[in-house]
C-alpha positions in Angstrom: 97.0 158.7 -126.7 95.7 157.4 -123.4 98.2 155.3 -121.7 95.7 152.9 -119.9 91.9 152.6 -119.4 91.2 152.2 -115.4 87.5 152.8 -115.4 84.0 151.1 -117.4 80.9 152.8 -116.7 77.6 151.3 -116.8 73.8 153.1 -116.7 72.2 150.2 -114.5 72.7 147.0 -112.8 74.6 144.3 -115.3 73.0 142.6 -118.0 74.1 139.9 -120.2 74.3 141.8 -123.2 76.5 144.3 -120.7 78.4 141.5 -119.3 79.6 139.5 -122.6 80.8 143.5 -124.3 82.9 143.4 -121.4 84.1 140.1 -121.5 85.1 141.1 -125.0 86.5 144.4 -123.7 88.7 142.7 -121.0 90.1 139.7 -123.0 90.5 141.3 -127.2 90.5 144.9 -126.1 93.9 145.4 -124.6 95.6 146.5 -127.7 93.5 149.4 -128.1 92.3 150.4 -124.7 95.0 149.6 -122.6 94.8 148.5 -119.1 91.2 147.9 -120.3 91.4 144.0 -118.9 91.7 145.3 -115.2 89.1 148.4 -115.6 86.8 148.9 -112.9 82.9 149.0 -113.3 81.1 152.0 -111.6 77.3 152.4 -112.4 76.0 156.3 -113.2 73.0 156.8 -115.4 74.0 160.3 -116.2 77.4 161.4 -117.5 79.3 164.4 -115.1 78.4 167.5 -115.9 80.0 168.7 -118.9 81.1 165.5 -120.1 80.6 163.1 -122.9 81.4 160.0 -123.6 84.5 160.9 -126.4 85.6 163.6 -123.5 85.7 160.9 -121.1 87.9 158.1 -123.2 90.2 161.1 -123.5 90.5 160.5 -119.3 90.7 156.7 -119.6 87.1 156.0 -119.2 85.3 153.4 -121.8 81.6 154.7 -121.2 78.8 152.1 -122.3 75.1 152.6 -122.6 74.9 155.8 -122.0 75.8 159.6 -122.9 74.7 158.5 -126.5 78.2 157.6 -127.3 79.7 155.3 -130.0 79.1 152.1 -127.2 75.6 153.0 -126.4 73.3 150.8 -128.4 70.3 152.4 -127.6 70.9 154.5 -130.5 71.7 151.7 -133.0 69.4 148.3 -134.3 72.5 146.4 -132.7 73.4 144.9 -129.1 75.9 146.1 -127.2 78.2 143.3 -127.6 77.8 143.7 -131.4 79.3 147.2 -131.5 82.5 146.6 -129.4 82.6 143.3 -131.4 82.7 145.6 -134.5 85.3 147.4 -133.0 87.2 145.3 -132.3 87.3 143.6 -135.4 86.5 140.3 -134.1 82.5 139.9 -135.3 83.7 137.1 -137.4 85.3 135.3 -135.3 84.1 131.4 -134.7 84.9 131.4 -131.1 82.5 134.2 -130.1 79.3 133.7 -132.2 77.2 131.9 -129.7 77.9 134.8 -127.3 76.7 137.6 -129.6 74.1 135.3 -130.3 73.3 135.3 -127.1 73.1 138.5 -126.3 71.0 139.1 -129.2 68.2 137.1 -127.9 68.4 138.4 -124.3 68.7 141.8 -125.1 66.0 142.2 -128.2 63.8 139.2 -127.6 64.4 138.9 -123.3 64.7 135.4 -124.2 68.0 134.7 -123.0 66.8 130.9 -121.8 63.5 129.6 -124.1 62.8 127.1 -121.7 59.4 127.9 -119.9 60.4 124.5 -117.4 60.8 126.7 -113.8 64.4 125.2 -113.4 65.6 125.8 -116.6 64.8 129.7 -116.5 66.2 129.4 -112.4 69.4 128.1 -113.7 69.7 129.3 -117.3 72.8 132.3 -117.3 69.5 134.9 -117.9 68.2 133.8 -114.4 71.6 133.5 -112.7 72.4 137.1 -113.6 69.2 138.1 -112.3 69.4 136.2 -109.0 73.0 138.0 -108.6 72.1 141.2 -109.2 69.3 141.1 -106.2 72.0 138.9 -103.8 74.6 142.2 -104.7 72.9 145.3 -105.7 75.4 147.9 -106.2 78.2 145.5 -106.5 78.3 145.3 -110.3 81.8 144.4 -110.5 81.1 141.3 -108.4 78.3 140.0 -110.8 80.4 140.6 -113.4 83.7 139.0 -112.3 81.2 135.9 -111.5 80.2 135.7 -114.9 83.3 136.0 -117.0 84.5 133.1 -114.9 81.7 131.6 -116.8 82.1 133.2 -119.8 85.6 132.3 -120.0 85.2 128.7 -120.1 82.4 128.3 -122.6 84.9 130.7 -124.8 88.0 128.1 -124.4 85.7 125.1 -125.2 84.4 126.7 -128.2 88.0 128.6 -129.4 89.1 124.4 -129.0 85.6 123.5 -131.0 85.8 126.0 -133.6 89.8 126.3 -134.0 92.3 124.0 -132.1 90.3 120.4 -133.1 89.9 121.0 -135.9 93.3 122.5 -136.7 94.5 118.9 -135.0 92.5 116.5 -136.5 93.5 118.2 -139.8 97.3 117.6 -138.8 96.5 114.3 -137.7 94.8 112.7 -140.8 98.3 114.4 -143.2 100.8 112.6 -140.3 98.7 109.2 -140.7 98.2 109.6 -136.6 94.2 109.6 -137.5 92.9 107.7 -139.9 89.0 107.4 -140.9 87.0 104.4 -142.3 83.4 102.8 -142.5 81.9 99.8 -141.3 78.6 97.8 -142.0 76.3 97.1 -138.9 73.5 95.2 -139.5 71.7 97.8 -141.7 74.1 101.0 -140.8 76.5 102.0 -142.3 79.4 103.1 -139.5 81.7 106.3 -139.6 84.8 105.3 -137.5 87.6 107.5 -136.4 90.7 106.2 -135.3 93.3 108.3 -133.8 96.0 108.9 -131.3 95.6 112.2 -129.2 95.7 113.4 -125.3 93.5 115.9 -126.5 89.9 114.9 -124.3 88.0 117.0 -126.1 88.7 116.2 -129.6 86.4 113.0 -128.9 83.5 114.9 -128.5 84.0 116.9 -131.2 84.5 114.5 -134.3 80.9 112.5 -132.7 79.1 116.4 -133.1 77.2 117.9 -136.3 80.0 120.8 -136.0 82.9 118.0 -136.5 82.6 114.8 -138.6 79.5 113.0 -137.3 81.6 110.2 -136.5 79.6 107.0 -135.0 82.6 105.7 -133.7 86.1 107.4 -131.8 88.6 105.3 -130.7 91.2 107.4 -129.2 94.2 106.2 -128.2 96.6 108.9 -125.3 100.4 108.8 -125.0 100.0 107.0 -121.9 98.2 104.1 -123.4 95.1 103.8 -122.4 92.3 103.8 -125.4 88.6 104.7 -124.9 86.0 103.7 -127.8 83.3 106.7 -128.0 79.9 106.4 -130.0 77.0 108.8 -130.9 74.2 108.0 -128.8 71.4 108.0 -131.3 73.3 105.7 -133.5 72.5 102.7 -131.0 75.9 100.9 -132.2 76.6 97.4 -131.0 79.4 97.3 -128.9 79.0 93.7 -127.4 81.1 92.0 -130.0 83.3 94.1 -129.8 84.0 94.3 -126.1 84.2 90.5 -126.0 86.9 90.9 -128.4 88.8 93.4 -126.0 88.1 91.5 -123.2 89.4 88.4 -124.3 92.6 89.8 -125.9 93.5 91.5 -123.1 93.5 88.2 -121.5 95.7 86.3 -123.8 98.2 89.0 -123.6 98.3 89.2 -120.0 98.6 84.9 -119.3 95.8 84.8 -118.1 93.5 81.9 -118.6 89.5 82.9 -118.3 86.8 80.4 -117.4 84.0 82.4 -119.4 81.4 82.2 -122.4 81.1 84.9 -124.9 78.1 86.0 -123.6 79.8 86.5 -120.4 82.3 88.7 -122.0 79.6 90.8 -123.5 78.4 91.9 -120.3 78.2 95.7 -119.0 80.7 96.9 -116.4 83.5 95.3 -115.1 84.3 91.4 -116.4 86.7 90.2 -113.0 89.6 89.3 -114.8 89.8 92.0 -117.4 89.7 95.5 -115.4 91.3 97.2 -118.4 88.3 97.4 -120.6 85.0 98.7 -118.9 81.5 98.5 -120.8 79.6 101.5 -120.2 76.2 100.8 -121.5 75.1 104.5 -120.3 77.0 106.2 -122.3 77.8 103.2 -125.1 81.4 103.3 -124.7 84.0 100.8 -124.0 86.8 102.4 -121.6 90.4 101.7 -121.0 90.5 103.6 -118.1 88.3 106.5 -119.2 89.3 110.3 -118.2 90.1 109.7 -115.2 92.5 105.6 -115.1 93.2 105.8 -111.4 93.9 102.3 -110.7 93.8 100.7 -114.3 96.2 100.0 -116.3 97.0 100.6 -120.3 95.9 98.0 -122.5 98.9 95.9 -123.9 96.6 95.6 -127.1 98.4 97.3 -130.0 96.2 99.9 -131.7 96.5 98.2 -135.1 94.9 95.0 -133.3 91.9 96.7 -131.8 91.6 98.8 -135.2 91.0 95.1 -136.4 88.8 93.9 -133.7 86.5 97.3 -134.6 85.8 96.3 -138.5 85.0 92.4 -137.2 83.5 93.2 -134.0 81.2 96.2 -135.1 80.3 94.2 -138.6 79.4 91.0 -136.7 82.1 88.6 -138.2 83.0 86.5 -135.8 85.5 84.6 -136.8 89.1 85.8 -136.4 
């Protein structure tokens, strides 16, 4: 039993294929290699004299690529990543599969970024890892260090994507904290999601083709402030309904506004009502947004503006 793992070995400079087996090394592989998470990367494209790859786990050194061990891929129809995520046990897991997938296209196709468009291949992860391996040769355990940084983040968003949203939207909807409805526009027919979370991702998530395909998020935080989110192709009419905000925010507040309708309607900022921001880029209508540095939380209860949605977003104007 090797008590820890202090050395990977590579045959050649890093490639993404190399890079994501080692990401998946260093953050599932502790258990069974130990110490694997702070191994050192050293490049040889021949094994020492005398030694093999099994010979050399014995020492505490996880050998990939080369020596025609169990991690060297050349000898199989699968990538790299694909065996040690075999190994692991962990091929099926949601988290992970645009990695492998990845690394399947760069590795058997060399088509880690399609894109033909110059800035796309500069700046696609493909072209990065190229572009770092001429700015270090030699220093493969800075190239890789860079891109696990990398790595690491699309693997939270997508761990959150794939498992903690919608694990929490699930919870939500069975503690009535989310609740889901449809509204008419015009000819549309509206999916709208309304829910109370400080979770900014799960937005995002219920408006994709891997959540709900919601047209419609209004999320409401534990400080407050509510942001109304739409899907962008859906084109959905928010003017109504940020005259409704706007001018309930008002009432609330004492405060007596000299405008039209129309005026209320209006993109931005209405001076009067800072609380509710029309953001005809992005189709939302923001209390504050991610970021509420110098706004404050609507006073509008959430059962009000859930109200104001069905009228505003179906065109009833009347209250």
């Amino acid at each position: 039993m090797i008590n820890s793992f202090q050395k990977i070995i590579i045959p050649t400079r890093p490639q993404p294929d190399t890079i994501v087996g080692i990401f998946l090394l260093k953050n599932f592989g502790q258990q069974k290699y130990p110490g694997i998470e702070k191994a050192i990367v050293e490049i040889l494209q021949e094994l020492p004299k005398g030694e093999t790859a099994s010979s050399l786990e014995g020492k505490g050194v996880l050998v990939l690529d080369v020596g025609k061990g169990r991690f060297d891929h050349h000898q199989t129809m699968k990538t790299l990543s694909e065996l040690i995520a075999n190994d692991l046990e962990i091929s099926s897991n949601p988290a992970i599969q645009k990695l492998l997938a990845y690394s399947e296209r760069d590795d058997k196709y060399g088509k880690g970024t399609i894109s033909q468009d110059p800035l796309d291949k500069a700046f696609g992860l493909s072209g990065l890892i190229t572009s770092l391996n001429k700015s270090f040769p030699g220093k493969p355990e800075k190239i890789i260090e860079i891109i696990l940084i990398l790595l690491k983040a699309h693997y939270i968003e997508e761990r959150k994507r794939t498992e903690e949203i919608p694990g929490e939207f699930k919870e939500k909807l069975e503690k009535k904290e989310a609740e889901v409805f449809e509204v008419k526009q015009g000819k549309k027919d509206l999916k709208v999601v309304l829910l109370e979370s400080d979770n900014m991702s799960i937005a995002g998530w219920l408006r994709s083709s891997q959540g709900i395909k919601s047209d419609v998020v209004c999320q409401k935080m534990s400080s407050g402030y509510v942001n109304i989110m739409t899907r962008p192709l859906k084109k959905v009419d928010l003017r109504w309904l940020a005259a409704y905000l706007r001018n309930e925010e008002a009432i609330i507040r004492g405060k007596k506004l000299r405008y039209l309708t129309s005026d209320l309607m209006k993109p931005g900022k209405v001076l009067g009502v800072p609380e509710w921001y029309y953001d005809r880029a992005t189709n939302s209508i923001l209390n504050g947004g991610t970021n509420p540095k110098g706004i404050e939380p609507t006073l509008i209860p959430l059962e009000r503006i859930k109200k104001f949605i069905k009228e505003a977003l179906s065109n009833k104007t009347q209250r």
